[in-house]
C-alpha positions as a printed Julia matrix, in Angstrom:
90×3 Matrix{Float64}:
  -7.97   -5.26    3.04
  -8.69   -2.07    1.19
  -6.66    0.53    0.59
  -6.96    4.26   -0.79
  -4.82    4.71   -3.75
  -3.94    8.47   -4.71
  -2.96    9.53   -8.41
  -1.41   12.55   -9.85
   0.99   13.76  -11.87
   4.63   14.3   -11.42
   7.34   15.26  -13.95
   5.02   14.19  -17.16
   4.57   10.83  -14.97
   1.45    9.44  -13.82
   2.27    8.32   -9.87
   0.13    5.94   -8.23
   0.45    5.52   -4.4
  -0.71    3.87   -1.83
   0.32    6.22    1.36
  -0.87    3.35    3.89
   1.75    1.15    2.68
   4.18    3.51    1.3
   4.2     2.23   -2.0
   3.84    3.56   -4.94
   4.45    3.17   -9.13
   4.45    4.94  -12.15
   3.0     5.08  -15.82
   2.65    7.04  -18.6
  -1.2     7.19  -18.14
  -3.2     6.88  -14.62
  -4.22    3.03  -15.88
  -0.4     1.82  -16.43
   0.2     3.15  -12.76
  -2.19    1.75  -11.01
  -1.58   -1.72  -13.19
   1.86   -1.16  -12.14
   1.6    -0.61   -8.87
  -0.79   -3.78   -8.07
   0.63   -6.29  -10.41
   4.14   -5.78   -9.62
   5.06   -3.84   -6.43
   1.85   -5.31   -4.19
   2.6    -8.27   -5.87
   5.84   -8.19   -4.53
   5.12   -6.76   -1.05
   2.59   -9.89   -0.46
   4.91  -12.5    -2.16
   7.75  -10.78    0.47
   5.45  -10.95    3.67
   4.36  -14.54    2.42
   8.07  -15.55    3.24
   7.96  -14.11    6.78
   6.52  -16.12   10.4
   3.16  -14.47   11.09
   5.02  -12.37   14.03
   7.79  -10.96   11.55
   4.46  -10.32    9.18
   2.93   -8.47   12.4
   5.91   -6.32   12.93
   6.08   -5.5     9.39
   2.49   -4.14    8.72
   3.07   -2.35   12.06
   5.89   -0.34   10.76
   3.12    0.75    8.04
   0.25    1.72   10.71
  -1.51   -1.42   10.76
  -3.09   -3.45   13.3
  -4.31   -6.66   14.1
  -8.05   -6.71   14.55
  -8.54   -8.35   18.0
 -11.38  -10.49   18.2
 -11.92  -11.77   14.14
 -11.29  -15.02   13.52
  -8.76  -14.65   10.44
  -6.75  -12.38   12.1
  -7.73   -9.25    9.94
  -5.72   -5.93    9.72
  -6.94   -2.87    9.81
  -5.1     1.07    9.93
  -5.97    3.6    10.91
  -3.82    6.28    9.88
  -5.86    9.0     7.37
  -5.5     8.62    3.63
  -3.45   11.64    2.38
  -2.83   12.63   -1.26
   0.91   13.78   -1.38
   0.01   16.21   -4.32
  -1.34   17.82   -1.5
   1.54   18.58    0.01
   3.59   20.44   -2.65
């Protein structure tokens, strides 16, 4: 799975987010967020969904845009949805 990771600054903080999951961290630099954000909150989103039957792990990744790709054998995900950079948005 990849995912598009935006970073920018917020309050003197360095944000990392991942819009296609709707997660995101924070550091004081651009490294410490993005550590942040994959050692510890996808760590804990995967570790979560881990715990769940593969239809409650189907739901939830739905809820985020994803999709089950039809047709591949290990029953990859893909979505769809465009990567946006909240900073963007301000």
């Amino acid at each position: 799975m990849f995912v598009y990771v935006a970073s920018f600054i917020d309050n003197g903080q360095h944000i990392a987010y991942i819009p296609s999951l709707e997660l995101s961290a924070y550091g004081e630099s651009n490294e410490e967020a993005i550590n942040m954000l994959f050692e510890d909150v996808v760590t804990d989103m995967v570790h979560n969904l881990f715990s769940l039957t593969p239809s409650e792990v189907t739901k939830e990744m739905k809820k985020y845009g994803w999709h089950k790709a039809a047709g591949i054998p290990n029953k990859k995900f893909y979505n769809d949805r465009p990567a946006v950079n909240p900073a963007c948005n301000r």
